[in-house]
C-alpha positions as CSV (number, residue, x, y, z in Angstrom):
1,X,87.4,115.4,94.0
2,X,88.0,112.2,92.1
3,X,91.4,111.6,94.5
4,X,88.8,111.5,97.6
5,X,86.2,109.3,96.4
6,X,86.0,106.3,98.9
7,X,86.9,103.2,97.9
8,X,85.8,99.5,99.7
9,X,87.2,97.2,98.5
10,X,88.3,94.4,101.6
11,X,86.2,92.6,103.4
12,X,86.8,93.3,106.5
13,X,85.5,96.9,105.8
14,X,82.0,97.8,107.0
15,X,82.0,101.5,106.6
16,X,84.1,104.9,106.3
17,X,85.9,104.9,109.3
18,X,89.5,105.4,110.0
19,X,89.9,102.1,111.9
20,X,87.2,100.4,109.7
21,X,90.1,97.9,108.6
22,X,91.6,97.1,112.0
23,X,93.6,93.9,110.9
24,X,94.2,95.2,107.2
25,X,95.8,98.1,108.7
26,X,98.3,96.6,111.6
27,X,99.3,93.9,109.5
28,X,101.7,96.5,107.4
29,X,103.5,96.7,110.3
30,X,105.1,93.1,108.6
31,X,106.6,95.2,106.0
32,X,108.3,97.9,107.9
33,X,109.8,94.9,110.2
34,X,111.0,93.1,107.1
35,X,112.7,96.3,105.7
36,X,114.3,97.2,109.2
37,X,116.0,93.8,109.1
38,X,117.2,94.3,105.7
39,X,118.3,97.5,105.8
40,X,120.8,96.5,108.8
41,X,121.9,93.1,106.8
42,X,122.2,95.4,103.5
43,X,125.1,97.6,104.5
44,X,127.6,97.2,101.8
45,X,124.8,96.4,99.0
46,X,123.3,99.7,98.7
47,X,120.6,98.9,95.8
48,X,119.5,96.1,98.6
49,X,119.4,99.1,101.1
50,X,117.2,101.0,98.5
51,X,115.0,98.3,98.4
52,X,114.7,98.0,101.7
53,X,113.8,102.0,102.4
54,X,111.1,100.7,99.2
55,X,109.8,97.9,101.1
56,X,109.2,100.0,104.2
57,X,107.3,102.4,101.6
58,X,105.1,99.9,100.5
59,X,103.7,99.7,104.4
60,X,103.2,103.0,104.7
61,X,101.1,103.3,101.4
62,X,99.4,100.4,101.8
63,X,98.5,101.4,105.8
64,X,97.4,104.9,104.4
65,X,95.4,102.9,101.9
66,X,93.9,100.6,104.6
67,X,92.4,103.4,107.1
68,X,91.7,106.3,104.5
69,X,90.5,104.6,101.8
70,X,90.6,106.8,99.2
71,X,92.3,107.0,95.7
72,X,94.9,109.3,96.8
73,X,95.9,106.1,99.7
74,X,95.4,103.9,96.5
75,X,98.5,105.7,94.6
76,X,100.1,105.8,97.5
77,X,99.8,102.2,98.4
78,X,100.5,100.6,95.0
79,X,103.5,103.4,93.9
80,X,105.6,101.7,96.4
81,X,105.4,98.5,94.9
82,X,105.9,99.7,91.3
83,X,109.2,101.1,92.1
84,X,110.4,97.8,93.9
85,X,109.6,95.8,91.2
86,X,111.7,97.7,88.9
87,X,115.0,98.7,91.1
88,X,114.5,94.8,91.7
89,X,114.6,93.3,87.8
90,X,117.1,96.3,87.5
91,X,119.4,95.2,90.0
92,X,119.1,91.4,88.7
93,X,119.7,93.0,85.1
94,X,122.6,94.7,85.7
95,X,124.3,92.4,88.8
96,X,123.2,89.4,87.9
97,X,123.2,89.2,84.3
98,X,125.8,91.7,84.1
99,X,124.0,94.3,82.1
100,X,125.6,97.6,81.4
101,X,123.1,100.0,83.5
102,X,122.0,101.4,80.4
103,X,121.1,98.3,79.0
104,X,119.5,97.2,82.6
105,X,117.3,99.9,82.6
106,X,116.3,99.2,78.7
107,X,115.6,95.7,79.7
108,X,113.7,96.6,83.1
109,X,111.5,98.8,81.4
110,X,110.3,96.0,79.2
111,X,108.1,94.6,82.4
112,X,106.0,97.1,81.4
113,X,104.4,95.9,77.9
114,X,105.0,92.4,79.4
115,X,102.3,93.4,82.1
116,X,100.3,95.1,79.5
117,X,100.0,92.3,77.7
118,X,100.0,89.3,80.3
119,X,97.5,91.0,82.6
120,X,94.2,90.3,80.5
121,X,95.5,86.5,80.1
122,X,95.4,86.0,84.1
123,X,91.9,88.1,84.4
124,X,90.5,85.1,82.6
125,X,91.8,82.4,85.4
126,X,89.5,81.6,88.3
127,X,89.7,82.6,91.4
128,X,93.1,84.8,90.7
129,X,91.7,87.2,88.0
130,X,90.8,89.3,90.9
131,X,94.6,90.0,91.7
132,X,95.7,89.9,87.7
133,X,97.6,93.1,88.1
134,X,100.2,91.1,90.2
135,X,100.3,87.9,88.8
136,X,102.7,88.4,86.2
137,X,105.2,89.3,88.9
138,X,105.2,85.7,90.1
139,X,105.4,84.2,86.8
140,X,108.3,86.4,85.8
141,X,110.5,85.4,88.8
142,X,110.1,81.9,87.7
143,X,111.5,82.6,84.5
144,X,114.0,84.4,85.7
145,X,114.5,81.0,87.9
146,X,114.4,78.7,84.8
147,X,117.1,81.3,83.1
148,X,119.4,81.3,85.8
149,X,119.3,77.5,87.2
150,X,122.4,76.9,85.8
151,X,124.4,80.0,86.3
152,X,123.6,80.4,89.9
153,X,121.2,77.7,91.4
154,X,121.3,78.8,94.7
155,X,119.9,82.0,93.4
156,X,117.2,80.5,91.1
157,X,116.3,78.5,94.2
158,X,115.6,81.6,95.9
159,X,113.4,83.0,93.0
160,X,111.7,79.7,93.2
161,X,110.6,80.4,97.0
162,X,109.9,83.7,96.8
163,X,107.7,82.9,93.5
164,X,105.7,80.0,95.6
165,X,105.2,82.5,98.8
166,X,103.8,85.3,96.2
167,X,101.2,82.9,94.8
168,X,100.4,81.5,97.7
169,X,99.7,85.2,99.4
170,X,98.2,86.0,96.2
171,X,95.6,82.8,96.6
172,X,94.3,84.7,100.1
173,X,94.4,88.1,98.4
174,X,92.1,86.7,95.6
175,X,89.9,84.9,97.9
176,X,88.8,87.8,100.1
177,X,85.2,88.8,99.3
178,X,85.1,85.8,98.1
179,X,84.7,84.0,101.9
180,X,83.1,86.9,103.6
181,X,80.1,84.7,104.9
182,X,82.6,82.3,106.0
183,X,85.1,84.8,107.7
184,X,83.8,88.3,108.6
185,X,87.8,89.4,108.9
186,X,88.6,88.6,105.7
187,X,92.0,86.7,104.3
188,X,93.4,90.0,102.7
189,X,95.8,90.2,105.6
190,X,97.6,87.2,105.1
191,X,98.5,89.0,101.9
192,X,100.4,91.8,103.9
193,X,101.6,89.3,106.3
194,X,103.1,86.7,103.6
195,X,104.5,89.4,100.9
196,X,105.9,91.2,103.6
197,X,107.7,87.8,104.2
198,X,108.5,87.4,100.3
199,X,110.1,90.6,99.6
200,X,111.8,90.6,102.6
201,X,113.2,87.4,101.4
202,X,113.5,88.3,97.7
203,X,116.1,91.3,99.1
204,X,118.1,88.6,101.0
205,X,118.3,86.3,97.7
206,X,119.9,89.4,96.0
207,X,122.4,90.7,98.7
208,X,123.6,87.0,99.3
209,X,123.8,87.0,95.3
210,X,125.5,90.5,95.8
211,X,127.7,89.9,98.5
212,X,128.9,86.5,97.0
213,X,130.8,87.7,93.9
């Protein structure tokens, strides 16, 4: 079945077995410690609280997907991060820019022809064409940043760190295969290890946002 078929796509990789990603695989652990935190600092934010059960989501997919290997662990692995993304620009829609929800979710659900159509522009950039499918979120947050300087600084400051992180993790997730000869283990890793930082962070940003008004 098509939802079996093994996929290698990581360096570190040399075969079909269950702990043929050692690092890849332990490394998620970074996201389930970032959404423990959060969860315990998001008590009276409760769409940070969803993010943070999301967040903890995205380790587990991404850990099936790094000892399975298989479609199925694929889904499973990027559905996570879908769903922060949007409970994310909704929640900056609708508390930030003080959408009604029904509006929020109208304007969230735009990310998804501004993917369509951005995606193909990064494909063409060196070096991070491998990882296109995520460089628009980067680029977004900066706007956002650029947007909101003026109504809330502090918060377009933390867009502006959690944007630099995500490219920089994004950097070691695009250079991968790419330094194989050079290091057998791969730099995919440091893409766990750093978003799990970034999103952790991108929560706090909001619930300090949140718990400020």
């Amino acid at each position: 079945m098509e939802v079996l078929r093994g996929i290698d796509a990581y360096c570190e990789r040399m075969g079909p077995g269950y702990w043929a990603e050692p690092i890849n695989a332990v490394t998620n652990a970074v996201f389930v410690i970032a959404a423990v935190i959060m969860w315990r600092r998001s008590a009276d934010v409760p769409l940070a609280r969803a993010l943070s059960v999301i967040l903890g989501l995205i380790g587990l997919g991404s850990y099936l997907f790094h000892t399975h290997a298989q479609v199925w662990a694929a889904i499973a692995d990027s559905t996570p991060i879908a769903a922060f993304i949007l409970v994310y620009l909704f929640a900056i829609n609708r508390d930030v820019w003080g959408m009604r929800p029904w509006v929020a979710g109208g304007a969230t659900a735009l990310f998804v022809p501004y993917a369509v159509v951005t995606v193909p522009i990064w494909q063409a950039v060196p070096v991070l064409g491998v990882s296109a499918g995520y460089v628009s979120v980067p680029v977004l947050i900066l706007i956002y940043a650029a947007l909101l300087w003026r109504r809330t600084p502090a918060l377009a400051r933390g867009f502006v760190i959690g944007a630099a992180i995500l490219f920089v993790s994004l950097l070691a997730r695009s250079v991968d295969e790419m330094l194989c000869a050079h290091v057998p283990v791969g730099t995919h890793f440091w893409w766990h290890i750093l978003n799990g930082i970034m999103l952790g962070w991108m929560i706090e940003v909001y619930r300090c946002y949140v718990s400020a008004t």
